[in-house]
VOGU-3710 file (C-alpha; in Angstrom, 3 decimals, decimal comma):
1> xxxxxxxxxx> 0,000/0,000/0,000  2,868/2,375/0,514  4,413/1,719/-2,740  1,473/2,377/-4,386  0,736/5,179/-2,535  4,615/6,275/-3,411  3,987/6,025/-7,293  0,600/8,188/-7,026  2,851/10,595/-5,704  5,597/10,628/-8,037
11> xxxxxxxxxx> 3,006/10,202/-11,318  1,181/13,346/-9,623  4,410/15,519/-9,932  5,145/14,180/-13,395  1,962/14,513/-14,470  -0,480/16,939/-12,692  -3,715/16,114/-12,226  -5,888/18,483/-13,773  -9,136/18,008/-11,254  -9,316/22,066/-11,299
21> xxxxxxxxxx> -9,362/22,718/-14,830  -11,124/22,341/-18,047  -10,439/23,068/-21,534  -12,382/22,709/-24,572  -10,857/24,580/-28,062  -12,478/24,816/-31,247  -11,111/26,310/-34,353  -12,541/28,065/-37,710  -14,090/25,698/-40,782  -9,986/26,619/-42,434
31> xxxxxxxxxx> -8,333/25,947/-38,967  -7,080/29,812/-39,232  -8,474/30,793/-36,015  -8,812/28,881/-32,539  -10,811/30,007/-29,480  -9,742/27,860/-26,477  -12,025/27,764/-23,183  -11,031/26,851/-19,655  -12,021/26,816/-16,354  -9,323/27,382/-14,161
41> xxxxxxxxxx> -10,327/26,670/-10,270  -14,008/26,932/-11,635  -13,157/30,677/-12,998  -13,744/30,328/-17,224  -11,592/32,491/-19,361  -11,308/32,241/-23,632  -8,223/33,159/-25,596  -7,584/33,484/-29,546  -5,220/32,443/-31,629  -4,756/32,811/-35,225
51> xxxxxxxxxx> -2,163/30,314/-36,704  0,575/30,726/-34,155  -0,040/34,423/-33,144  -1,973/35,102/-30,026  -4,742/37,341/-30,697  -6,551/37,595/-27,399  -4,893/36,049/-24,529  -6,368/34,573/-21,520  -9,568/37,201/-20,839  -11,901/37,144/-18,334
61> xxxxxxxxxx> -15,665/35,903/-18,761  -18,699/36,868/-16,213  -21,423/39,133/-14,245  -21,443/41,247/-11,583  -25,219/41,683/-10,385  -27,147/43,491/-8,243  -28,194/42,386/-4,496  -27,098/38,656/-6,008  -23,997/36,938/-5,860  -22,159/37,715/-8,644
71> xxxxxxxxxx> -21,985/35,200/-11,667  -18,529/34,480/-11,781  -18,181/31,229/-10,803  -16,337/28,820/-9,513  -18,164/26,899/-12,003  -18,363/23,057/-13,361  -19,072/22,277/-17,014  -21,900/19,984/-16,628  -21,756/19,478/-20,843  -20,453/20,882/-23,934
81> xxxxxxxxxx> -20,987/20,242/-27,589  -19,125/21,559/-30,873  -21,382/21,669/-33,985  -20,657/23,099/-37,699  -22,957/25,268/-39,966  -22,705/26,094/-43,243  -25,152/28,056/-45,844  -25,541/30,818/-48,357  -28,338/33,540/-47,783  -29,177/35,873/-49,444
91> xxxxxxxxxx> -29,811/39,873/-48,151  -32,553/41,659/-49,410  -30,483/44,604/-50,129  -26,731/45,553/-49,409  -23,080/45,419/-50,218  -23,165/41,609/-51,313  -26,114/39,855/-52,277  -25,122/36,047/-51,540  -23,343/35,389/-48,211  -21,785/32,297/-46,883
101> xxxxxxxxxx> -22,465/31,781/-42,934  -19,893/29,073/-42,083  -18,725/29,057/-39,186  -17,555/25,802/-35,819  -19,474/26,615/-32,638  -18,424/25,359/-29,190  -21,235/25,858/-26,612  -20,014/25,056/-23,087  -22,793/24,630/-20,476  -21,820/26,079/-17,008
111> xxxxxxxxxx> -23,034/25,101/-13,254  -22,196/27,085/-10,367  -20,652/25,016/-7,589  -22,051/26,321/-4,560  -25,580/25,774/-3,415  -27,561/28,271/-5,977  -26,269/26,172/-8,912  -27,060/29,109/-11,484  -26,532/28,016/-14,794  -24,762/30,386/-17,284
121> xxxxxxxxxx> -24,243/28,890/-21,151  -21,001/30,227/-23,101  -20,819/30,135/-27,370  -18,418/30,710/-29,393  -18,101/31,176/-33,279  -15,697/30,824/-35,001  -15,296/31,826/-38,678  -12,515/32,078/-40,870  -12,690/36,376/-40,310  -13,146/36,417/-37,182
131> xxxxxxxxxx> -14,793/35,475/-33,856  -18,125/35,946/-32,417  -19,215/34,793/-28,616  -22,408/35,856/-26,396  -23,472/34,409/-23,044  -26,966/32,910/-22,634  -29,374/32,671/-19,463  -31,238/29,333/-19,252  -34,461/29,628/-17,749  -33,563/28,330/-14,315
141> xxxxxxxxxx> -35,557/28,452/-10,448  -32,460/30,366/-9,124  -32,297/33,332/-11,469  -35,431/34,891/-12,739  -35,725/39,146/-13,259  -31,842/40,297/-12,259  -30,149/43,639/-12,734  -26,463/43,279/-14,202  -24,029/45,960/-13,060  -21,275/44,997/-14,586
151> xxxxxxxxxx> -20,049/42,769/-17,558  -17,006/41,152/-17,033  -15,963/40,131/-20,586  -12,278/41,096/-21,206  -10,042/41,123/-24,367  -6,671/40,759/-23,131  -4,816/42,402/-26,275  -0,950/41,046/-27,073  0,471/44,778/-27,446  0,398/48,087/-27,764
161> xxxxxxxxxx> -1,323/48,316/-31,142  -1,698/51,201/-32,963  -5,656/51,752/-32,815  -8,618/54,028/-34,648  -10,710/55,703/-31,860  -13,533/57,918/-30,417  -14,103/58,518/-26,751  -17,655/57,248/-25,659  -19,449/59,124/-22,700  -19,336/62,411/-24,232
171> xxxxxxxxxx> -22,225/65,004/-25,426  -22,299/65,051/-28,788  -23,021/60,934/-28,917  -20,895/59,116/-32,160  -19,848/62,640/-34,376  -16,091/63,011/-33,392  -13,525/62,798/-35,525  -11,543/59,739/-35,481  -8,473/58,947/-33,099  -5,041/57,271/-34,693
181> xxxxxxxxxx> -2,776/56,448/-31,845  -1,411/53,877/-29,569  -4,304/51,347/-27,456  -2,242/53,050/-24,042  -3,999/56,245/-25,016  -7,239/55,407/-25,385  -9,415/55,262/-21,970  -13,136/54,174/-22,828  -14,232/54,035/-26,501  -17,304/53,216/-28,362
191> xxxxxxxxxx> -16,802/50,522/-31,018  -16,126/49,226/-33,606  -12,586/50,015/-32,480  -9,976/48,710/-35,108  -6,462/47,973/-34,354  -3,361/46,752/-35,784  -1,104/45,019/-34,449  2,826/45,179/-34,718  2,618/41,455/-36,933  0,307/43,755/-39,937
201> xxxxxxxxxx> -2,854/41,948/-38,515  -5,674/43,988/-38,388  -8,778/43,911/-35,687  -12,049/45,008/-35,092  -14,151/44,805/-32,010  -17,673/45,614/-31,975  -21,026/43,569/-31,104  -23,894/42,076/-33,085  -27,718/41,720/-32,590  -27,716/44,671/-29,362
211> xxxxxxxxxx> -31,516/43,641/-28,939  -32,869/44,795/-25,224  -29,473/45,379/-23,265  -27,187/47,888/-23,234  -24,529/49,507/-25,614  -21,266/48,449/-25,095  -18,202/50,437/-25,026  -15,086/49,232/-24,687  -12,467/50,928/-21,270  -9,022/50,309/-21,391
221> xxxxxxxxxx> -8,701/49,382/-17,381  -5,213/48,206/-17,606  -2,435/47,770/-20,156  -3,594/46,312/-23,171  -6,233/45,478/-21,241  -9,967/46,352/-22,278  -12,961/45,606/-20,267  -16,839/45,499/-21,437  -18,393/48,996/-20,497  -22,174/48,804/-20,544
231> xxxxxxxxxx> -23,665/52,263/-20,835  -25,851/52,524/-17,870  -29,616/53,425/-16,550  -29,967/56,419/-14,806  -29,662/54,813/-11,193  -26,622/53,143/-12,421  -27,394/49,777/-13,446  -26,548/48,406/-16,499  -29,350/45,680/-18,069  -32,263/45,214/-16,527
241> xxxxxxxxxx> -32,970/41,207/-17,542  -34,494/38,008/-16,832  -34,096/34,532/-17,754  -34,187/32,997/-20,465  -33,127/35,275/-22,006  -29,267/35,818/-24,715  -26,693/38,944/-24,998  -25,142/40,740/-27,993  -22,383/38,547/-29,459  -19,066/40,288/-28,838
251> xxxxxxxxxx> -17,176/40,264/-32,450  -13,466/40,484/-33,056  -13,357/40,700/-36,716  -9,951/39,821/-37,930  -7,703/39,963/-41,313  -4,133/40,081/-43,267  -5,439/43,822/-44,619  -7,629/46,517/-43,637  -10,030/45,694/-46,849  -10,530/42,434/-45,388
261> xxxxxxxxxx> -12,430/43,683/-42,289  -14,622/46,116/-44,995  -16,114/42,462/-46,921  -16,630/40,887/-43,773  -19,684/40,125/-43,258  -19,467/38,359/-39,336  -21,642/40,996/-37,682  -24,313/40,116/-40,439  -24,023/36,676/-39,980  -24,111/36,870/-36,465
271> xxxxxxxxxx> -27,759/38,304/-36,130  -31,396/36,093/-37,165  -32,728/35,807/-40,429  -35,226/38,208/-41,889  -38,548/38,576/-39,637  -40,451/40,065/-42,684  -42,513/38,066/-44,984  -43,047/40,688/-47,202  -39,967/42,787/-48,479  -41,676/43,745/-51,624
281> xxxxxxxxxx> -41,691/47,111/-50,595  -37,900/47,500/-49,733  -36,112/49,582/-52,118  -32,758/51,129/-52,180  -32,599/54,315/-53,808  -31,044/57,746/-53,994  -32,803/60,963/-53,348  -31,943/64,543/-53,325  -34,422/67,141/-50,404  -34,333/70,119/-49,038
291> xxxxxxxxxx> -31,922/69,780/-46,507  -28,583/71,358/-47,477  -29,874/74,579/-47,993  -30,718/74,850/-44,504  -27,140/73,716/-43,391  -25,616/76,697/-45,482  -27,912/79,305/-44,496  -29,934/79,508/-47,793  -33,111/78,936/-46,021  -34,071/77,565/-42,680
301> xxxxxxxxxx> -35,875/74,741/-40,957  -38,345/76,989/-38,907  -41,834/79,595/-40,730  -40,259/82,791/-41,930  -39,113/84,818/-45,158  -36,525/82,229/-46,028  -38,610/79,001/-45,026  -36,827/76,024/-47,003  -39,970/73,138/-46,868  -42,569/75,115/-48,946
311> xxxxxxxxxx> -44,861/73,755/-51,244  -43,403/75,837/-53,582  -39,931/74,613/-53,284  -41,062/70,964/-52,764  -42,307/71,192/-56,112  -39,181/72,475/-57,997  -37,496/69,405/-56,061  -39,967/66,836/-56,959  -39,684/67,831/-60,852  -36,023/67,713/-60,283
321> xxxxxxxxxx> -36,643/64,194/-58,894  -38,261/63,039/-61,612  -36,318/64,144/-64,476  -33,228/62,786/-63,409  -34,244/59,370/-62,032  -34,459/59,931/-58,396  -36,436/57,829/-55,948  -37,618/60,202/-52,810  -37,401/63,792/-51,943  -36,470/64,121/-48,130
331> xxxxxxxxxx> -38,114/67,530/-46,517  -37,069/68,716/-43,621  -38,951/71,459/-41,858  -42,382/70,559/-43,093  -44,014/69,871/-39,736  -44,746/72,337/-36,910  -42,652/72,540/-34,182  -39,901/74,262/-35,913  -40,486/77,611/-34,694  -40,369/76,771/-31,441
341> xxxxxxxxxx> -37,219/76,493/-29,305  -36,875/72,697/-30,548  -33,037/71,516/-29,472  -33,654/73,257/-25,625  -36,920/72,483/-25,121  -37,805/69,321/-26,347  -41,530/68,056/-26,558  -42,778/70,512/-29,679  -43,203/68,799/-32,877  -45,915/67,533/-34,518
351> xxxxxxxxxx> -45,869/64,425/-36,571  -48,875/65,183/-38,634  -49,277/68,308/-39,089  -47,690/70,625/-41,696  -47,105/74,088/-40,970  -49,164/76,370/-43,639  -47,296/77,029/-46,297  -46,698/72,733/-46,760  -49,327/71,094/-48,430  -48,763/67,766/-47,117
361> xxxxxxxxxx> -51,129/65,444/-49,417  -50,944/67,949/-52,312  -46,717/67,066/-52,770  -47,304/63,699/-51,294  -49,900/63,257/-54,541  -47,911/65,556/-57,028  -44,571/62,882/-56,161  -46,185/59,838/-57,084  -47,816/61,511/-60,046  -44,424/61,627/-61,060
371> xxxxxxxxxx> -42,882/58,596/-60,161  -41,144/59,961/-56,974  -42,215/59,651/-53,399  -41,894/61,911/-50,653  -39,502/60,777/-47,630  -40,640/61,500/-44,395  -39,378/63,910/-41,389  -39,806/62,814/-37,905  -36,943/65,262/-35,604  -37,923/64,338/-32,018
381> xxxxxxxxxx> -35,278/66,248/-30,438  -34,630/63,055/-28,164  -38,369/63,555/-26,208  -39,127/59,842/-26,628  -42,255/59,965/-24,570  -43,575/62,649/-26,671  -42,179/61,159/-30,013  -43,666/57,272/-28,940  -47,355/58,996/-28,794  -47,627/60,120/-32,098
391> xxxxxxxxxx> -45,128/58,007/-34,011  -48,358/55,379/-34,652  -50,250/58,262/-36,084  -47,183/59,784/-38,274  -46,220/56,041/-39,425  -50,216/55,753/-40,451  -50,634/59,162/-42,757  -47,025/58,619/-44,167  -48,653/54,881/-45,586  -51,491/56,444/-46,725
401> xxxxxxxxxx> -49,671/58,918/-48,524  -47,110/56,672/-50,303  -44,416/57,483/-48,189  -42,068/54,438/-47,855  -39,245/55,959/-46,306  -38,524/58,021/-42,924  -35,623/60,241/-41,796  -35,822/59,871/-37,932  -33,347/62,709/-35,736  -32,458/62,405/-32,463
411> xxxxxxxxxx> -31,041/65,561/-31,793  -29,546/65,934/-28,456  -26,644/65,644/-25,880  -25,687/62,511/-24,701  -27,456/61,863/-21,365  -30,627/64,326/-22,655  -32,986/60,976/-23,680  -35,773/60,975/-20,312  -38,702/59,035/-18,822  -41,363/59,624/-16,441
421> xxxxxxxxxx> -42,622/57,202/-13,400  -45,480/56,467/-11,808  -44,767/59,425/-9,827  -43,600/61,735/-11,506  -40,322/61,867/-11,252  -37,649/61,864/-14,889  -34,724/59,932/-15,061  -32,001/61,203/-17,686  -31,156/58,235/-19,874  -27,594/58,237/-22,178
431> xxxxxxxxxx> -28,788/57,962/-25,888  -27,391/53,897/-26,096  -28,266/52,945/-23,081  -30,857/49,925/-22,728  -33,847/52,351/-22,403  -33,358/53,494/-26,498  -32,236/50,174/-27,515  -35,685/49,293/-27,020  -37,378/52,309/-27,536  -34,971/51,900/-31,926
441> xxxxxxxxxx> -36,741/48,328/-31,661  -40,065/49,292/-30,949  -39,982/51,993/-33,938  -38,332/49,899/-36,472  -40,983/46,966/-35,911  -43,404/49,523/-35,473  -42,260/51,032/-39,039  -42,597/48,036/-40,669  -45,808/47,072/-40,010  -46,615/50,752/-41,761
451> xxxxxxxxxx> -44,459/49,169/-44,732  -41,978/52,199/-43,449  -38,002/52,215/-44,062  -35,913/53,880/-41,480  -33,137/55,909/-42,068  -32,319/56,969/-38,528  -30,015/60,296/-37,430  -28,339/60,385/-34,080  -29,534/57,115/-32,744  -28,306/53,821/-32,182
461> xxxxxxxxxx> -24,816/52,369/-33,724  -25,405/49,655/-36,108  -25,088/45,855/-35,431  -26,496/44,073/-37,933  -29,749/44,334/-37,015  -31,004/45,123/-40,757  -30,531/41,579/-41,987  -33,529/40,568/-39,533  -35,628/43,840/-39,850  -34,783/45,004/-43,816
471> xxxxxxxxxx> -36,797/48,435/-43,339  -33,476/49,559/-41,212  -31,594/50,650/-44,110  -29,160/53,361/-42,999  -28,156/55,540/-40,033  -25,682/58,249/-39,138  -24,377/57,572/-36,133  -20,984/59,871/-37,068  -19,800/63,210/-38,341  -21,512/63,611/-41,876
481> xxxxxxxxxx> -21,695/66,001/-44,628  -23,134/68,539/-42,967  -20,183/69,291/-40,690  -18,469/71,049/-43,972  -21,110/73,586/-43,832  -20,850/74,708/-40,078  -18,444/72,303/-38,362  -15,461/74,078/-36,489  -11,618/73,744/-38,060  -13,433/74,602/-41,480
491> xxxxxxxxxx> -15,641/71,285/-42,082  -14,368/67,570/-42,067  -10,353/67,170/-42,478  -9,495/65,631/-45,808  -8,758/61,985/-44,259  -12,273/61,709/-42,344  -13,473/59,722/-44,821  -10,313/57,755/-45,114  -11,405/56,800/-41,499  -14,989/56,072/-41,661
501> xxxxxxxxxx> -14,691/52,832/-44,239  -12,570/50,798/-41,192  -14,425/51,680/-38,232  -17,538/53,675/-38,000  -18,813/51,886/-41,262  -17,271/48,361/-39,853  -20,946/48,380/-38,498  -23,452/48,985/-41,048  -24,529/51,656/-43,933  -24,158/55,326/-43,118
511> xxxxxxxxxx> -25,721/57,881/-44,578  -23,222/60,422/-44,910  -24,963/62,778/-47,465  -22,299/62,827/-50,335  -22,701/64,807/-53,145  -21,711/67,995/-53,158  -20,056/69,595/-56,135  -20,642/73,360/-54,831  -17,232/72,341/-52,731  -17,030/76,164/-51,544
521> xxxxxxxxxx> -20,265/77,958/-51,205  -19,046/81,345/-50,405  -21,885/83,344/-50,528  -23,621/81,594/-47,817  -20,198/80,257/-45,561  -17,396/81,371/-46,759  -15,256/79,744/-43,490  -16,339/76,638/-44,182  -16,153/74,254/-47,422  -15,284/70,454/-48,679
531> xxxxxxxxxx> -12,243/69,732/-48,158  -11,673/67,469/-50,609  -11,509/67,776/-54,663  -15,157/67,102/-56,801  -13,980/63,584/-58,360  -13,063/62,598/-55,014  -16,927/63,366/-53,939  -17,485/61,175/-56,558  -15,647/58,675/-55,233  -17,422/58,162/-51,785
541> xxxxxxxxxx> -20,732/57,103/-53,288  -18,438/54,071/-53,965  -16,578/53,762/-50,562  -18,997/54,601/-48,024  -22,260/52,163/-48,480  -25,735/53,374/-48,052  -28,993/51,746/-49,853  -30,452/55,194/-49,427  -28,065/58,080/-50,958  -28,424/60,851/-51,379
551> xxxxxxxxxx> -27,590/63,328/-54,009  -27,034/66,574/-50,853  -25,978/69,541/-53,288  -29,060/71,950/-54,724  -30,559/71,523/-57,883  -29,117/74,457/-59,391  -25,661/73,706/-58,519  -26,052/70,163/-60,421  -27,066/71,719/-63,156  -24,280/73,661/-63,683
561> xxxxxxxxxx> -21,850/70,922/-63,144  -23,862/67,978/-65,212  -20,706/65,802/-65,705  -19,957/64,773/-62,211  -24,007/64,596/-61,764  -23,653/62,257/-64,387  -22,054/60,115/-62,230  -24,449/60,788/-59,928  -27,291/59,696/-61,446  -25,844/56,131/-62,899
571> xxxxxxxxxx> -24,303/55,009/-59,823  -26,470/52,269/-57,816  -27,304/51,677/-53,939  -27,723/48,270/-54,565  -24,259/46,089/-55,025  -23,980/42,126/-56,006  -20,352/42,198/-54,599  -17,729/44,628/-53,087  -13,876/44,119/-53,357  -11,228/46,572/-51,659
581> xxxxxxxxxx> -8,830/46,981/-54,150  -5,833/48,195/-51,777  -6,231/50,687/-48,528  -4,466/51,809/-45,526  -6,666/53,414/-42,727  -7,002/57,128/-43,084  -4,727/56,949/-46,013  -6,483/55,935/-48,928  -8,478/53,061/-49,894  -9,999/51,742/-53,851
591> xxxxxxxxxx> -13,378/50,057/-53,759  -14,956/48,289/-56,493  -18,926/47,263/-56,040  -20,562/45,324/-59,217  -24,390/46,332/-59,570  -27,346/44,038/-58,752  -29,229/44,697/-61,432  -26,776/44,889/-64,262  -23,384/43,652/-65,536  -21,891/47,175/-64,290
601> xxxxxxxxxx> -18,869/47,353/-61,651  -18,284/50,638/-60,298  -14,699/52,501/-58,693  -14,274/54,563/-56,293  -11,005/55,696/-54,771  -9,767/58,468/-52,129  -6,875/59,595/-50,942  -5,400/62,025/-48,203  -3,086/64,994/-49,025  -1,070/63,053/-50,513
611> xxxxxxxxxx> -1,317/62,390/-54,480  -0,978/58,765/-55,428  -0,842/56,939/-58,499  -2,333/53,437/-58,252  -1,309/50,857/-61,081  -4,822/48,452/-60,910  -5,671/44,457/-62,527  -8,857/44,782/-63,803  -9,318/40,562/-63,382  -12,502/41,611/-60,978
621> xxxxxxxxxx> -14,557/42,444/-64,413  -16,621/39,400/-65,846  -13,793/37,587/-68,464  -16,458/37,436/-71,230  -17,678/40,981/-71,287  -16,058/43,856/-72,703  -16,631/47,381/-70,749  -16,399/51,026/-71,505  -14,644/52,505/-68,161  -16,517/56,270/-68,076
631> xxxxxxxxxx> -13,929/57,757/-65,606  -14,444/60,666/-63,524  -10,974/61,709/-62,661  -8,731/64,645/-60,839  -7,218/67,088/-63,672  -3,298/66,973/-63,421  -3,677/70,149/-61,771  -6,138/69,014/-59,545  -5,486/69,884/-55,693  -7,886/70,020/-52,834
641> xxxxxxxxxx> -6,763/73,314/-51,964  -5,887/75,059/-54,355  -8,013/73,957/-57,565  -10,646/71,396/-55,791  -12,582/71,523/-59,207  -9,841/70,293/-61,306  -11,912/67,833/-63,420  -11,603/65,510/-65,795  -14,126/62,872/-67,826  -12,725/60,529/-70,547
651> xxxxxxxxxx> -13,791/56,694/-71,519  -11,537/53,881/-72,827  -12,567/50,657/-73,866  -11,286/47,701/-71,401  -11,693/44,056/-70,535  -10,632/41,947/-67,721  -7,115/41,629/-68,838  -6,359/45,293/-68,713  -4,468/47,151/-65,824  -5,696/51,014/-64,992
661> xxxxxxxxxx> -3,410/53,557/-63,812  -5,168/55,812/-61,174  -3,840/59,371/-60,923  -5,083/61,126/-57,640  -4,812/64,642/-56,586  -3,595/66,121/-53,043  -7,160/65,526/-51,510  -8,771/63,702/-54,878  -10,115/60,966/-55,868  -11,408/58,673/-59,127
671> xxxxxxxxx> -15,011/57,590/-59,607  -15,244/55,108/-62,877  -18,588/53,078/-64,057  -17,557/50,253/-65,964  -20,865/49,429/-68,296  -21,241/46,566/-69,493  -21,168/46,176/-73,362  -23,441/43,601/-74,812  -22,206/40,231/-75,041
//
């Protein structure tokens, strides 16, 4: 008995044990990436690796709750299981019509070891671009309604990489410009927040399918350290919950180049099929309104002499609409409302009645006489009580009317959103906190029962939540076009939109309002302008997706520039594919999208202040078509500065086999169409 007792001993220091830990790993359908799990003492952690790099090492995993014992752990596993899925669907609209979901999932099932024996559930996805994990309450005696204070989840970053960045918690909600320095000097950040890493790989962490919790931000609470950072309720908490019940997926998308994060399509994947049965009425389109105007001081939102949403003036947009093939005209300022103190004083709009000189159903009827629709108006000014009791009503007339699409604004500082108890009393809520995440899914299921499609201002990031509900077709959620007409240092900076393709746009369509070809306007603000050359404004109806563009500039100034409208007019909202042709982040970037509904490709490509000349294969064209590439180019004289309408159109015939030399300006940019000949 001693012997044996002897050789337990000297196998146990050979060969430990492992009675307090557990590991389970699974790895993408190419083997590229591997997430391993593990208890350690009953604590559970996850790292990633991608071939032999560490990607995320060993990162925390939990809850810390409210008057409850926390849930993190120790734990048992009382099962797992690792399962495969593979398919092709197809979107109703977007950037790529067919998708491939293929991904290995390890679902690890989780009993606590003391006497409450709460059961927590942990999956993982794994794809070949990335990783996507959420946690998932079982419906269980021991944890019914709870109140989460804290999420624990942790990505444990390898270095010091050089990362793309705004600060969350701050008044003016998403529209700062981007941050390019070191992870140390970030604190807390909103997401997507992309990275690269000192090896040229290049990350993105974000969420998918934020359905009734809380936004997440991301703090940096310790060296390369980042920790999940709910934005809270008013009273502090966090989520307000119950079992059963699942959270966002936390994504880490992950590539070889920065164009490889732009066609991934994880987030997508990562959130339910369609809910509609119906999608007949979905339509991506472009559309030109009165909007722009009132950013330059031509005319303004509120009554008075230089009132921009007249019937009058809707008219000379509709016919504008209609000759040149648009699909909506957006009005702004129609409603009353306007003339009161709107942004201070919140609850003051109407969202069915005009103000007097806007004949609602006369320009609702005069559109679809000629084949245009009006798009709806509904500024709230962040009074979501006041918006939720009319919103029914607004969503009604606009069916009745033909309407099919709605601008909604939330215009207001960061913690301005309120609500009312039983007694009285407001609470202040942060505009992504849980309270709007539901109020966004009540209005864009409430929208589509109107037959409604949302393109919503100063709400909610994106994340993915318009594969399951189609009518969300675009948001803002950043600084757009309209901060070249008032916005402080003189309008955007030139590399903005060198930014916004690899992280704001990471998460969805934005509707940045491109456009313009009146790149000055002087007589209305002459300190402010585009900062940027006109074939390089050309370019970003190419680079940044949106199945709702808009054409922003004023009829009049199109007309006196009708080549680049040209452009304009021809290029889709509606892509079969999208490529990245080459890009570094806030550099420059090339984008090719092919059309849905033709054999057309389309180009668009940006640069900084820097001119580049780009030397591109042409193998993405179909091999048995021939083309006629109708470029919209930079002159050679071209300069963002000093000669922003330097302009050139030409056309060459090409094919597949060709290579294209792209010339861009300091500031410019190339826009080509590439129709199809017939075969």
């Amino acid at each position: 008995m001693l012997l044996i007792n002897y050789l337990l001993l000297f196998a146990y220091f050979l060969f430990p044990i492992q009675t307090d830990q557990a590991v389970h790993s699974v790895s993408s359908p190419s083997g590229n990436h591997t997430v391993t799990v593990e208890l350690t003492d009953g604590i559970p952690s996850y790292s990633i690796t991608r071939g032999d790099l560490t990607v995320v090492e060993k990162s925390a995993l939990g809850f810390e709750l409210r008057e409850e014992p926390d849930l993190t752990g120790p734990f048992n596993i009382s099962d797992y299981e690792i399962t495969s899925f593979d398919n092709t669907w197809t979107q109703v609209w977007g950037e790529k019509k067919e998708i491939r979901n293929h991904y290995n999932q390890l679902k690890i099932y989780l009993d606590e070891a003391d006497s409450l024996n709460r059961e927590l559930t942990l999956v993982f996805r794994v794809f070949d671009d990335g990783v996507g994990f959420r946690y998932e309450f079982p419906e269980q005696p021991n944890l019914r309604s709870f109140q989460i204070m804290d999420e624990l989840t942790e990505f444990n970053l390898t270095g010091d990489h050089t990362a793309w960045w705004i600060g969350a918690y701050q008044w003016n909600r998403f529209e700062y410009l981007t941050n390019e320095t070191p992870l140390s000097e970030a604190d807390t950040v909103h997401t997507p927040l992309t990275m690269k890493t000192d090896d040229d790989l290049y990350l993105s962490i974000h969420e998918a399918a934020l359905v009734n919790y809380s936004t997440m931000t991301l703090e940096r609470t310790e060296g390369n350290r980042l920790e999940a950072n709910l934005m809270p309720w008013y009273d502090g908490v966090r989520v307000r919950t119950q079992a059963p019940s699942v959270t966002p997926w936390r994504t880490i998308q992950i590539s070889d180049t920065p164009g490889g994060l732009i066609t991934s399509y994880l987030i997508l994947n990562l959130n339910e099929p369609n809910e509609l049965e119906d999608t007949s009425w979905i339509d991506p389109g472009k559309y030109v309104g009165i909007w722009w105007e009132m950013h330059i001081d031509k005319s303004t939102w509120g009554p008075g002499p230089k009132h921009g949403a007249t019937t009058e003036n809707t008219k000379r947009y509709i016919d504008f609409a209609a000759e040149h093939g648009f699909d909506h005209v957006l009005v702004e300022g129609w409603n009353k409302g306007w003339d009161e103190n709107w942004a201070e004083s919140g609850a003051v709009f109407s969202f069915t009645e005009p103000m007097e000189d806007f004949d609602l159903e006369e320009l609702a009827d005069y559109a679809l006489q000629n084949g245009v629709r009006l798009m709806g108006h509904h500024e709230n000014s962040a009074t979501i009580e006041h918006y939720e009791e009319q919103v029914e009503d607004g969503f009604e007339l606009y069916n009745e009317l033909g309407v099919r699409a709605v601008k909604t604004g939330y215009v207001g500082h960061g913690q301005e959103v309120f609500w009312t108890d039983e007694d009285g009393n407001k609470h202040y809520e942060w505009h992504h906190g849980q309270h709007m995440v539901n109020h966004h899914q009540r209005i864009v299921e409430l929208a589509a029962d109107y037959n409604i499609m949302l393109n919503v201002h100063e709400g909610l990031k994106d994340t993915g939540l318009r594969r399951t509900w189609p009518n969300l077709m675009t948001r803002e959620v950043a600084r757009g076009q309209e901060y070249n007409a008032w916005g402080d240092n003189y309008g955007n900076p030139l590399d903005h939109v060198l930014y916004v393709p690899f992280t704001r746009s990471l998460a969805g369509p934005f509707d940045y309002t491109p456009g313009i070809v009146n790149l000055l306007f002087e007589e209305y603000k002459p300190n402010n302008r585009v900062n940027h050359t006109l074939a390089k404004e050309l370019a970003l109806y190419v680079v940044i997706y949106s199945p709702l563009q808009m054409a922003a500039d004023l009829p009049e100034h199109y007309e006196e520039r009708p080549e680049p409208f040209q452009f304009i007019k021809d290029v889709p909202a509606d892509w079969e594919d999208t490529r990245v042709l080459n890009a570094e982040i806030g550099r420059y970037i090339t984008t090719v999208r092919k059309d849905r509904n033709s054999d057309d490709w389309y180009l668009g490509s940006m640069t900084d202040e820097n001119a580049r000349q780009f030397e591109i294969n042409l193998t993405f064209l179909d091999s048995d078509t021939r083309y006629v590439a109708e470029i919209y180019r930079d002159s050679d004289d071209a300069d963002w500065e000093s000669n922003p309408y330097g302009f050139v159109t030409e056309s060459k015939e090409v094919s597949s086999d060709d290579r294209l030399l792209l010339n861009l300006a300091p500031g410019g940019g190339q826009a080509i169409r590439f129709r199809a000949l017939n075969k």
